[in-house]
N, C-alpha and C positions, 0 to 999 in steps of 0.2 A: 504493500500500500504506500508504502515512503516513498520506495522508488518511484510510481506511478506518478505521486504528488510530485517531487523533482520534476521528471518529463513535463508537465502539464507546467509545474511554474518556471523553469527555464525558458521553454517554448514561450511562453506570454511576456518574460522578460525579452527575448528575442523581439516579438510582435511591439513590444514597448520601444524600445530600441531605435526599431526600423522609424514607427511611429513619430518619434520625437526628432529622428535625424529629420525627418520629409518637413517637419511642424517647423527645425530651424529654417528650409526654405520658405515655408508659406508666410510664418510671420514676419520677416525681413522683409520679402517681399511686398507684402501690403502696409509695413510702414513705410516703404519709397514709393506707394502708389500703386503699385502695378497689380494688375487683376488675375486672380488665384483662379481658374475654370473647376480643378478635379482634385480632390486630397485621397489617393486612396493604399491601401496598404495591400500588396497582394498584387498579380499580373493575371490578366488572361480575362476568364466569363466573371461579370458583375454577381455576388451573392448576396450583396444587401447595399443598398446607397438610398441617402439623404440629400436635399438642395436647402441650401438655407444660404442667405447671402450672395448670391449667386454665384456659390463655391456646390461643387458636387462631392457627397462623400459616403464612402464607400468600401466594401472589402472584396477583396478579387478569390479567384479561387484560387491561385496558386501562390503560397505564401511564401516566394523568394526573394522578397523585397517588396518596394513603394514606389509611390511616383509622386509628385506632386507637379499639375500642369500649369506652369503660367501663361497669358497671352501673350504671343510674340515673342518667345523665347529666342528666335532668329527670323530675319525678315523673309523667311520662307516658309513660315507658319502661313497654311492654306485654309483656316478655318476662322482669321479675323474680323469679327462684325463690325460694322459701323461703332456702334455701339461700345466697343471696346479699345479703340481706338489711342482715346485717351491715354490707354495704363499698358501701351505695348512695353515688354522688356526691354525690348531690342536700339527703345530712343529712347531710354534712360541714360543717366551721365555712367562712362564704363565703373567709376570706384563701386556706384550704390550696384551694377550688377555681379563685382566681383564679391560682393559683402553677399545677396543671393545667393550667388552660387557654394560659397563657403558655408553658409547657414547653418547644412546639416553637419560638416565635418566637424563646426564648432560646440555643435549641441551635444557631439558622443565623445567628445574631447573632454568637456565641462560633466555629463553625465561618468564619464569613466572615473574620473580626478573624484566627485562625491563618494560615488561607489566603493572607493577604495579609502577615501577621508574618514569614513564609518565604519570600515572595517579596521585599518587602526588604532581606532579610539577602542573599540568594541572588542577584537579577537587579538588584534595587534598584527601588523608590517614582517611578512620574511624581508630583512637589510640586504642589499643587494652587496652593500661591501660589507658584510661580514666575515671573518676570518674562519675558511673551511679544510685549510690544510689539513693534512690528516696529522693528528696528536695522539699521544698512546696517552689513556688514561689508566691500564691496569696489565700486568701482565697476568695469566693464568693457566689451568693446564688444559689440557685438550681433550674434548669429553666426545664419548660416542652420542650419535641423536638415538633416540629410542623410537620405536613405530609410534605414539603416541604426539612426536614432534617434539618432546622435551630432552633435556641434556642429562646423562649417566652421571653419577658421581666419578671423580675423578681430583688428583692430588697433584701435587709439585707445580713450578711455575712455567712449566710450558717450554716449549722450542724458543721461543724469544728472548724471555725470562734466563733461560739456560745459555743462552748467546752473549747476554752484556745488556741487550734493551730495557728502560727504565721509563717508570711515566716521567710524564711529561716531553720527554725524545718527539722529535717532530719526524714522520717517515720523510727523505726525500727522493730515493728512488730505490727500485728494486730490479736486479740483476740490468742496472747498469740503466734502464728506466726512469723517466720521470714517473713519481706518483703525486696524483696533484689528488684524490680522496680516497678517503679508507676504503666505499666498495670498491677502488679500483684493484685495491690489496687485497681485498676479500676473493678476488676473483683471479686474480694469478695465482695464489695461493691457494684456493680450491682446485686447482687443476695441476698442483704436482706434489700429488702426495707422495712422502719418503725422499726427494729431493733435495739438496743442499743449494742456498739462494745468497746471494750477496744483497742485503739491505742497508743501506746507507740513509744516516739519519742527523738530523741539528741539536745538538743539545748544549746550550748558553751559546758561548762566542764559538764551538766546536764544531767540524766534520766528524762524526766516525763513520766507522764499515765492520758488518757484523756477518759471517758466516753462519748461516741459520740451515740446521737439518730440518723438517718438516716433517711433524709426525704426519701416521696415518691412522685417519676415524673414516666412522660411520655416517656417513649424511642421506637424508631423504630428500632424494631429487625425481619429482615428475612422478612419486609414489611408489618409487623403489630406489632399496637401500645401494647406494653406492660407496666406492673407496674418494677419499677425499684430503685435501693436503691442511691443516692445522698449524698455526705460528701462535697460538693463545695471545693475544695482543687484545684488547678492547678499546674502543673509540672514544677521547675526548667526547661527553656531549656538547654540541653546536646548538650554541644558544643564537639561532636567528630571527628568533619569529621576538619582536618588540611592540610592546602596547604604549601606546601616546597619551597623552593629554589632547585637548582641544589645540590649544596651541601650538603644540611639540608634534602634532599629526598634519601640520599645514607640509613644513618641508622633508617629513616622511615622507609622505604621501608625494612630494612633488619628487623625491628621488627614486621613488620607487616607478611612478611614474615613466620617468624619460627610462629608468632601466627598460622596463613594457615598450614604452614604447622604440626603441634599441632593435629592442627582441622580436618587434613587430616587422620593421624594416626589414631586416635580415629575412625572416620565414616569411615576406613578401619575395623577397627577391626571390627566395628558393623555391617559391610557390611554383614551377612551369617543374622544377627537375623530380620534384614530389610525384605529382602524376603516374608514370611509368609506373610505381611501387603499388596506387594506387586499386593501377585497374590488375596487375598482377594479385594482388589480394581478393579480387573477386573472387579469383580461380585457385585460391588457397594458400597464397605464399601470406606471410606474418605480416601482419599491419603494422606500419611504422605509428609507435603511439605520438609523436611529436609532427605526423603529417597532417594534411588539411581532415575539418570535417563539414559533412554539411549541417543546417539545421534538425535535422535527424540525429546526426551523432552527437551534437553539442546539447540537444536535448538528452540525450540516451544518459551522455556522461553527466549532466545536471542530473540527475534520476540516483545513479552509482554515490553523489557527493551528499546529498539529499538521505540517502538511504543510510550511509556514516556516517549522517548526523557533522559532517564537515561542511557547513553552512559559509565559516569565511569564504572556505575554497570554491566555493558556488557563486559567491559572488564574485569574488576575485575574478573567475573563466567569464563575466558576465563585464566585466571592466574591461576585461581582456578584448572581447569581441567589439565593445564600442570603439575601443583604441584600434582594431583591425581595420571596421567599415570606416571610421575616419579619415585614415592612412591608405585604405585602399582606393578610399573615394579620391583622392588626390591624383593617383594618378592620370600622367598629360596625357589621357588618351581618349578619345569620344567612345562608349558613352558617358563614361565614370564623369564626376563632380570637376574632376582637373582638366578634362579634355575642355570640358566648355569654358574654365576657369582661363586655358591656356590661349581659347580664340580668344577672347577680350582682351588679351593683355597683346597679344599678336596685332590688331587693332591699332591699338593703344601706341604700340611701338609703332608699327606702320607708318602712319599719322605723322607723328612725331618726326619721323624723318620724311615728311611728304612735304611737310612744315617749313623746313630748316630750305626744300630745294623748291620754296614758293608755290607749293602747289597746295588744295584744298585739300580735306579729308574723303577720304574715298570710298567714304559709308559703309554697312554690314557688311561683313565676309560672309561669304556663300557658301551656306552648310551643304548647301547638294553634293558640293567635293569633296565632302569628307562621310557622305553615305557609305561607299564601297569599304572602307575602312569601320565605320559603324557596325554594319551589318556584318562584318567578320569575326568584328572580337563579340558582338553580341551574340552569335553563333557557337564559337568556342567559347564565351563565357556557362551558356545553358549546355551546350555538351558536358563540359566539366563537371558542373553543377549535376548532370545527371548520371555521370559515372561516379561522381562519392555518394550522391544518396544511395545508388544500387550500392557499394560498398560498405557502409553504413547500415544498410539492411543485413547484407550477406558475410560480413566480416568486421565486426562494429572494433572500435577502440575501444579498451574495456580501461583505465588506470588505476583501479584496482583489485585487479588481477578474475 
């Protein structure tokens, strides 16, 4: 039932989302004047719409986004009535339609930034510079797993312990490796049991170098007992998750922030090489849990976070996504936010240098030629969009296991 409730309230945070981004166009827009035709969230057949101020509003059936339609968006808008005349986009001054155009990306920028303002006052901020090196905080001995999943009694201080390693020793690499986190140690050292390894470590102003045999235990992997490599070392706890005051959560929140948003740019860019893994996952190979999802899966995993009662983290993935479509909407390309952002400033410059060689302005740029280009990426945008939901169905992200 938890789960279910997840789905059902991520999805609406979604529908909110989209909602508000469309809402920073519409009301920009009609504070410069210009007349709002259709507010509607959702693409394709009409399922319910209202007229009130002669704005149409409405929900579509297919909930991959919004639109919000102004008159005259470009002077090749073929439905301008007399009537409307007045509040065309398109002969407005360019600043107030670049301030339009931005509306929504500024609404999930300002929405993600709250999001996040309340959840470290509330659950508190992972630090993005927090210090995560791996640190020994204990050494100990190396115990079998029992079918039960819990540890064997077991004595002395371990392979590490037995080598020279002491808490506090910081790891810094092993057999000749960087280690920049303990699972990364967890995990070469699970895979050579009885092994002798050179780990090298910092301790005060010191290098040392520690020759470590590796016992072997018993681990349960995948539900059966296997051989497995043991150095008894235990991990500093990392203390990153920090609670704010009202005040002390303004520039939390705004560092954490630009980290997101960092992170956003980046798994933009890598967003085309994603793909390939994608539709391979249809047909069985592992989902990469850090690749795109669609609203289906971001609802799925709002459901997983919801069900663990891990509510920051729900919201957080829900900051996340305003900070996405913000960032996404930017870019210079028709149809997104930035394409159209990018013709007015094209414009803009134009002019500018039309100016300096005594010649007049040379009025709207003609969106006709930039159809062939539209209709492409809005092509491959809905192909995409339809190969992650099928995966998403067929091979969901699960992150907690």
């Amino acid at each position: 039932m938890a789960n279910l409730l997840g789905i059902v309230l991520f999805a609406l945070g979604i529908c909110l989302t989209v909602a508000l981004h469309e809402a920073g166009h519409m009301f920009t827009a009609r504070a410069f004047g210009m007349r709002v035709r259709r507010f509607f969230i959702g693409f394709g057949p009409t399922l319910w719409s209202v007229r009130k101020n002669k704005t149409e509003y409405g929900v579509a059936a297919l909930p991959l986004g919004g639109f919000c339609d102004i008159a005259g968006m470009s002077s090749q808008d073929e439905f301008i009535t007399e009537e409307e005349r007045p509040y065309l986009m398109y002969k407005k001054p360019w600043w107030q339609r670049v301030i339009v155009l931005s509306g929504g990306v500024a609404v999930n920028l300002i929405l993600g930034f709250l999001i996040l303002f309340v959840v470290a006052q509330t659950s508190g901020l992972a630090n993005p510079n927090a210090d995560v090196r791996p640190v020994v905080d204990e050494v100990t001995c190396s115990a079998d797993q029992l079918d039960n999943g819990e540890l064997a009694e077991c004595s002395g201080t371990g392979p590490g312990g037995e080598a020279g390693i002491e808490p506090g020793d910081r790891i810094l690499n092993f057999n000749g490796e960087p280690v920049e986190t303990f699972q990364q140690l967890r995990e070469e050292v699970l895979v050579r049991p009885g092994e002798t390894v050179d780990i090298e470590v910092e301790r005060g102003n010191s290098v040392l170098e520690f020759p470590v045999t590796l016992d072997t235990v018993e681990r349960l992997v995948d539900g059966e007992m296997v051989e497995a490599g043991s150095i008894g070392l235990v991990q500093r706890p990392l203390d990153i998750i920090e609670k704010h005051s009202f005040v002390g959560a303004i520039p939390a929140t705004w560092n954490y922030s630009m980290y997101m948003l960092n992170a956003t740019v980046h798994g933009i860019a890598e967003f085309p090489s994603k793909i390939p893994g994608v539709v391979a996952s249809i047909f069985g190979a592992e989902r990469d849990v850090e690749g795109p999802m669609s609203v289906v899966g971001a609802s799925r995993v709002g459901g997983e976070l919801v069900e663990a009662n891990l509510w920051a983290a729900f919201f957080t993935m829900l900051a996340s996504l305003n900070y996405f479509l913000a960032l996404f909407n930017l870019i210079p390309l028709p149809p997104f936010d930035g394409g159209h952002i990018a013709v007015v400033l094209y414009e803009k410059i134009r002019d500018f240098f039309r100016k300096i060689r005594g010649k007049s302005p040379a009025g709207p740029a003609d969106y006709t030629k930039l159809m062939p280009i539209t209709y492409v990426i809005a092509a491959a945008l809905m192909s995409v969009a339809a190969v992650i939901i099928v995966a998403d169905f067929v091979n969901p992200i699960k992150l907690l296991g």
